[in-house]
C-alpha positions in Angstrom: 12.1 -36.0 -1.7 11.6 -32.6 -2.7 13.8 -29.7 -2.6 13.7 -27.9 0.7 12.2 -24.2 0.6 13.7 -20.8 1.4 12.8 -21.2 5.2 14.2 -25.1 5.7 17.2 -23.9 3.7 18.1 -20.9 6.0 18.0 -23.2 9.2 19.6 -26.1 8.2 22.8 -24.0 8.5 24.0 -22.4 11.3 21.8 -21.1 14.0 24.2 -18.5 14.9 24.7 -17.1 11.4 22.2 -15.4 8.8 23.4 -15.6 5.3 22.2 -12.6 2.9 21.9 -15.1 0.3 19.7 -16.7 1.9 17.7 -14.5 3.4 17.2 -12.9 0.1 15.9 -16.0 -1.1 13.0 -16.0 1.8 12.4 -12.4 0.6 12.1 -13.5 -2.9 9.7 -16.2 -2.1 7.7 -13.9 0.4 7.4 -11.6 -2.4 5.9 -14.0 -4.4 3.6 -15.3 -2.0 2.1 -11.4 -1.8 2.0 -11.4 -5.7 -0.4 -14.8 -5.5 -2.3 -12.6 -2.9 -2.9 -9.7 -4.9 -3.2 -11.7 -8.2 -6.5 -13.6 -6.9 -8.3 -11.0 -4.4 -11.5 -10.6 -5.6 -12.1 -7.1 -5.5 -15.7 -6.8 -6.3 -15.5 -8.7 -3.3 -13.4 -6.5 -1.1 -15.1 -3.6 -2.8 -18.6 -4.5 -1.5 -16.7 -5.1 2.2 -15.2 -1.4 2.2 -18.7 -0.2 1.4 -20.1 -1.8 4.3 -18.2 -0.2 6.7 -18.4 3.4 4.9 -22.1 3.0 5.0 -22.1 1.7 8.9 -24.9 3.1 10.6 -23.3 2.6 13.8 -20.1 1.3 15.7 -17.4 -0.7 14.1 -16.1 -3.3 16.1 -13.3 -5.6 14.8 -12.0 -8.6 16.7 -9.6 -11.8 16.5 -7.3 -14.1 18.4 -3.9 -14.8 17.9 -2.0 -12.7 15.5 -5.1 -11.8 13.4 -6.6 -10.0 16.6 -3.0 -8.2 16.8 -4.3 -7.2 13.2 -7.9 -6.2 14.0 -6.6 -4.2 16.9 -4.4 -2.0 14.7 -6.5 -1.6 12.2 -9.4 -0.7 15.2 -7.4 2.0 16.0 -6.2 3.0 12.7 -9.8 4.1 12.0 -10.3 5.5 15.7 -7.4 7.6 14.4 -9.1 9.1 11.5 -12.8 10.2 13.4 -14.1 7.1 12.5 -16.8 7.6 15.1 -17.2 4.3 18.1 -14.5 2.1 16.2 -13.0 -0.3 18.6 -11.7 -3.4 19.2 -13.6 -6.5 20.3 -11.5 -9.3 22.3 -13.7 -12.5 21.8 -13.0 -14.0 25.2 -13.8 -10.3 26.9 -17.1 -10.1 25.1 -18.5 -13.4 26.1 -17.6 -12.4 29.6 -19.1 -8.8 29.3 -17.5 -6.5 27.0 -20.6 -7.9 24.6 -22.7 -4.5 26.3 -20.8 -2.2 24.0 -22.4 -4.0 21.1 -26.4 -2.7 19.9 -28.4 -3.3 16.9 -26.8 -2.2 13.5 -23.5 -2.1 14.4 -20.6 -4.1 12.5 -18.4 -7.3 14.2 -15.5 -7.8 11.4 -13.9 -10.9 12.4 -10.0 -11.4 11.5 -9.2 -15.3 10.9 -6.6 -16.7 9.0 -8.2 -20.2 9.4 -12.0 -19.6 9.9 -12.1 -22.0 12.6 -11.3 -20.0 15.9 -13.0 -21.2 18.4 -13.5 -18.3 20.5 -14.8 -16.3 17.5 -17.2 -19.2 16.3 -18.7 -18.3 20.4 -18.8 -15.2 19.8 -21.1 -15.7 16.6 -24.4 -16.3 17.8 -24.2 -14.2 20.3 -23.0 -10.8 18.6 -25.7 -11.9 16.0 -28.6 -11.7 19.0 -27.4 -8.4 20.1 -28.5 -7.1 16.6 -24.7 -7.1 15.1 -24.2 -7.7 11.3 -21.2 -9.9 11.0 -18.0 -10.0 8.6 -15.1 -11.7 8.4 -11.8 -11.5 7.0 -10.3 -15.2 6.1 -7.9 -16.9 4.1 -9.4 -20.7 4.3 -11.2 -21.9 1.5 -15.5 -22.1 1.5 -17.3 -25.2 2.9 -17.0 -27.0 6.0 -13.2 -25.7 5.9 -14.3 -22.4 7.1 -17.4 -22.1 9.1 -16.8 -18.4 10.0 -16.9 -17.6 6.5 -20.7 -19.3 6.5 -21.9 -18.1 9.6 -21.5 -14.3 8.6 -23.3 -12.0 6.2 -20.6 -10.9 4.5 -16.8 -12.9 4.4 -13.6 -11.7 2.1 -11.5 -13.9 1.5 -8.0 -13.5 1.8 -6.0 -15.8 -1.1 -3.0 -17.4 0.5 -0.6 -19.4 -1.3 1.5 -20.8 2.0 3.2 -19.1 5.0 6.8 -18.7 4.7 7.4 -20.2 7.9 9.3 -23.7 7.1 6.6 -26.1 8.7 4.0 -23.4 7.0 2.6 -22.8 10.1 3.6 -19.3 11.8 1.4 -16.7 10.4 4.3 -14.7 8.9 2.4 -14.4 5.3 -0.9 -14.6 6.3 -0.4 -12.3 9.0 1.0 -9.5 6.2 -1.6 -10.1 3.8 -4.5 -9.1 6.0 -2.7 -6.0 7.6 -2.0 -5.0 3.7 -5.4 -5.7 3.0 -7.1 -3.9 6.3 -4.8 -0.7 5.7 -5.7 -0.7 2.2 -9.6 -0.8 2.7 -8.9 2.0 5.4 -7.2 4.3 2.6 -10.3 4.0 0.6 -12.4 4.6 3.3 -10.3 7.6 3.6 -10.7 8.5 -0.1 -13.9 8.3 0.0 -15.1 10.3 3.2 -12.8 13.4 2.2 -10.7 13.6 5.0 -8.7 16.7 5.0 -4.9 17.1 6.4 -7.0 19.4 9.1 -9.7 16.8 10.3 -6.3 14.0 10.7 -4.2 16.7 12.3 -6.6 17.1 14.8 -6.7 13.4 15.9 -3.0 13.7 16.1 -2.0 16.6 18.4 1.2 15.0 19.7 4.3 14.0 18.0 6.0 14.7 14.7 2.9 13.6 12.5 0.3 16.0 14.4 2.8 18.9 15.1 3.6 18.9 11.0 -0.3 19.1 10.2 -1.1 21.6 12.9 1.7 24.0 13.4 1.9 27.0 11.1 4.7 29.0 11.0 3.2 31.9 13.1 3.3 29.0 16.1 6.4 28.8 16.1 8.4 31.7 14.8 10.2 34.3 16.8 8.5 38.0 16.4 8.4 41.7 18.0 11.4 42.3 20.0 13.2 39.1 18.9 13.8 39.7 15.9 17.4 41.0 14.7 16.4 44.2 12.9 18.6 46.7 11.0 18.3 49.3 8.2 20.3 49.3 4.9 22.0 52.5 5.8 23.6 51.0 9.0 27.1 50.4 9.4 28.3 46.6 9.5 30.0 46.9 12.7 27.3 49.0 14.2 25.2 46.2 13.6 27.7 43.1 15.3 25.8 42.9 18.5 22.3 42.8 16.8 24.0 39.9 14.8 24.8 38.2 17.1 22.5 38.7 20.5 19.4 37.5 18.9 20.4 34.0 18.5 19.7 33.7 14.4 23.0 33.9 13.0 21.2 36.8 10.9 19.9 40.4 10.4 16.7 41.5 9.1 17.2 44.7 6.6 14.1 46.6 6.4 12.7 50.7 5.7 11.2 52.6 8.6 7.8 50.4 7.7 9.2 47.2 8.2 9.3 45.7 4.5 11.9 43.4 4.0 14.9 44.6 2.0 17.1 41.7 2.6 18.8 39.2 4.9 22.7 39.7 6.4 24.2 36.2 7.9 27.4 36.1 10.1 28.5 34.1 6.9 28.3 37.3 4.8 30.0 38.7 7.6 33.0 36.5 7.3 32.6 36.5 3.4 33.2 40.4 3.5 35.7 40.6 6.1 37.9 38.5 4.0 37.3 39.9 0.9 37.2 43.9 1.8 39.7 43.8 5.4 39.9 47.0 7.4 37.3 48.7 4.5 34.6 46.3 6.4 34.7 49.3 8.8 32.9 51.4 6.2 30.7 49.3 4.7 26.6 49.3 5.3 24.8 46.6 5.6 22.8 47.7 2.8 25.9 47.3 0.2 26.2 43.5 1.3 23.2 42.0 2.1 21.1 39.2 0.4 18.5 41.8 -1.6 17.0 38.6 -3.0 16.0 35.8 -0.3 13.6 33.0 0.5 11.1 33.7 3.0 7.2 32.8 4.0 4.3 33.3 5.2 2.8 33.1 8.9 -0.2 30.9 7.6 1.9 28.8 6.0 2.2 25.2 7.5 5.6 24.8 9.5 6.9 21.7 8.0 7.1 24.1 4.8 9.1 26.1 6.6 11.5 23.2 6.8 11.0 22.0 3.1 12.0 25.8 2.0 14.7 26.0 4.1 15.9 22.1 3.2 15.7 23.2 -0.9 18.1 23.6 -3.4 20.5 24.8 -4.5 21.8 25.1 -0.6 20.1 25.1 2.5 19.3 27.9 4.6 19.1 27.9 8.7 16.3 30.6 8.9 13.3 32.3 7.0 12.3 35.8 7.4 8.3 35.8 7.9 6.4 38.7 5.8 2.4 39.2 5.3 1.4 39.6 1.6 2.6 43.5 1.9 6.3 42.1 2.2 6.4 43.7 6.2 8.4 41.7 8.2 6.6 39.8 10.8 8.6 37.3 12.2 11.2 35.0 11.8 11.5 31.3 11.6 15.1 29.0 12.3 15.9 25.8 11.6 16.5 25.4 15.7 13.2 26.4 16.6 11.6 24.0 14.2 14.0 21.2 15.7 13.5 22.7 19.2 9.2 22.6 18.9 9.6 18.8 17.3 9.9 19.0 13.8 
C-alpha cells in the first residue's frame, strides 16, 4: 500500500487537535497542486475566452451548481461591480423554471463545472442555446465523452487539475480555488483592457472603506471657516491656550492677515516649550516656536492621501493643514475625522 497523503495523514490523528506540521504539509501539497494548474493552462486558450467576454455584445450571464455556482456567482458580481453592463448570475434550476426570460440572442451563458457532467447545466444547454445564447464553459475534466459540457458549447477552457486535496479527492477544495483564481484573473484583464479608472470603480462602490477611499477628497472631509484654530506669529503663547485647545485639533494654524500658512503649533510644542523655557513661556509668541516647515495638502487631493501623509515617516502626524496652490489656508484635516468619516 502506498503512503497516505497530506489530508489522510492529518486525520488519522486526533480529531480534536491540528498539528502545524501537518497542516503545513497540506499547504505544501495544495501549493503544488496550484503550480500543476498554472504550469498546463493553456493560455491561448484562456486568452481567446477573456476576449469573448470583452467583446460581448450583450448580457453576461454565468451559472453553476454546487460550489462552482458559488464561483460563478462571485465572479457575476465581481463584474457587476466594475460597470460591466447586465452581468448576472444564472441558477440552472431557476432558469429552466423561468428565470430563462432574462436571456436574448447574443448574449453569453459561461458555465462553471468542475466535472462537465452536471446535470442541471447539461438541461440548461439546449435551451439557453434556443434563446439565441452563445455558450462557454469553464471545466477541469478531460475532452470526450468525460465531459460533455465541454462538447456541447462553443467555446470550453479547461481548467488543469492535478487532484483535490480533500483525502478521498473528492471535496472541491482545489478545484474550487483554481477556477475562482482563474475567473478573478480573466476579470483583471478585462479590467486592463477596458481602462477602468479609480473614478469609474469608486463610483460602483459608494459605501464602505473601498468606495469612501476612491471618492472622498480631502475637501469632504476637512474642517474649514470658523473651525479652524487660527493665530498669528506675533501672538502670545498663552493668549493663544484657548484657541489651542477649543477647536478640537490638538493644534494652531499660524498665518499673515491673508491667510498663508506660516506654520503649525501642537499642544506637544506646548509642553516641549514649557519644559524647556518655564515661567519665560509667558513671553514667548507663537511665532518664535512654531513648526515654520510642516506637511500639509491639498483640498482636491484624495483623502486616503491624507492618511498616507500623515501615516509617513520619519513620525506620524495627527492632522494636515489644507492650503490651495497660493499656500492660503483652507481647511484642516485630522486623523479623527478620517477615522470618524470611515477611513
Amino acid at each position: 500500500m502506498g503512503a497516505l497523503s497530506p489530508a489522510r495523514q492529518l486525520l488519522r490523528g486526533s480529531a480534536a487537535k491540528i498539528d502545524a506540521g501537518d497542516l503545513g504539509l497540506l499547504f505544501q501539497a495544495q501549493r503544488r497542486h496550484m503550480e500543476h494548474f498554472f504550469e498546463h493552462l493553456d493560455l491561448s486558450q484562456a486568452a481567446g475566452f477573456a476576449q469573448v467576454l470583452l467583446d460581448a455584445p450583450g448580457a453576461i450571464f454565468f451559472s453553476g451548481v454546487g460550489k462552482s455556482g458559488i464561483v460563478a456567482q462571485k465572479i457575476a458580481h465581481t463584474m457587476a461591480s466594475l460597470g460591466f453592463s447586465r452581468t448576472g448570475f444564472l441558477h440552472p434550476v431557476d432558469a429552466l423554471h423561468g428565470d430563462l426570460g432574462a436571456v436574448f440572442p447574443g448574449d453569453l451563458l459561461v458555465l462553471f463545472s468542475k466535472s462537465g457532467a452536471s446535470e442541471e447545466l447539461l438541461s440548461l444547454v439546449p435551451f439557453a442555446r434556443a434563446k439565441g445564447a452563445r455558450l462557454l464553459s469553464v471545466t477541469s475534466a478531460t475532452g470526450g465523452s468525460g465531459n460533455p459540457l465541454a462538447t456541447r458549447c462553443d467555446v470550453n477552457v479547461h481548467l488543469p487539475l492535478q487532484r483535490e486535496l480533500c483525502p478521498f479527492g473528492l471535496a472541491p477544495v482545489t478545484s474550487a480555488a483554481i477556477q475562482m483564481v482563474f475567473g478573478d484573473t480573466i476579470v483583471a484583464a478585462l479590467m486592463a483592457a477596458r481602462g477602468i479608472t479609480r473614478e469609474q470603480y469608486g463610483s460602483n462602490h459608494p459605501a464602505g472603506k473601498i468606495g469612501k477611499s476612491l471618492i472622498f477628497t480631502v475637501k469632504d472631509v476637512m474642517k474649514k471657516k470658523e473651525e479652524l484654530p487660527l493665530c498669528q506669529d506675533g501672538d502670545m503663547i498663552m493668549d493663544q491656550l484657548a484657541e489651542l485647545t477649543s477647536k478640537g485639533c490638538g493644534c494652531l494654524l499660524v498665518v499673515d492677515d491673508r491667510l498663508h500658512l506660516i506654520g503649525t503649533f501642537t499642544d506637544g510644542d506646548l509642553r516641549r516649550t514649557l519644559k524647556a523655557h518655564g515661567a519665560a513661556i509667558f513671553n514667548l509668541t507663537v511665532g518664535e516656536m512654531c513648526n515654520r516647515n510642516p506637511r500639509t495638502i491639498n483640498p482636491d487631493a484624495m483623502a486616503v492621501e491624507a492618511m498616507q501623509t500623515m501615516e509617513s515617516p520619519p513620525s506620524a502626524v495627527q492632522f494636515l493643514p489644507v492650503v490651495d496652490d497660493q499656500n492660503t489656508v483652507v481647511g484642516i484635516i485630522t486623523l479623527h475625522g478620517l477615522v470618524s468619516a470611515g477611513l
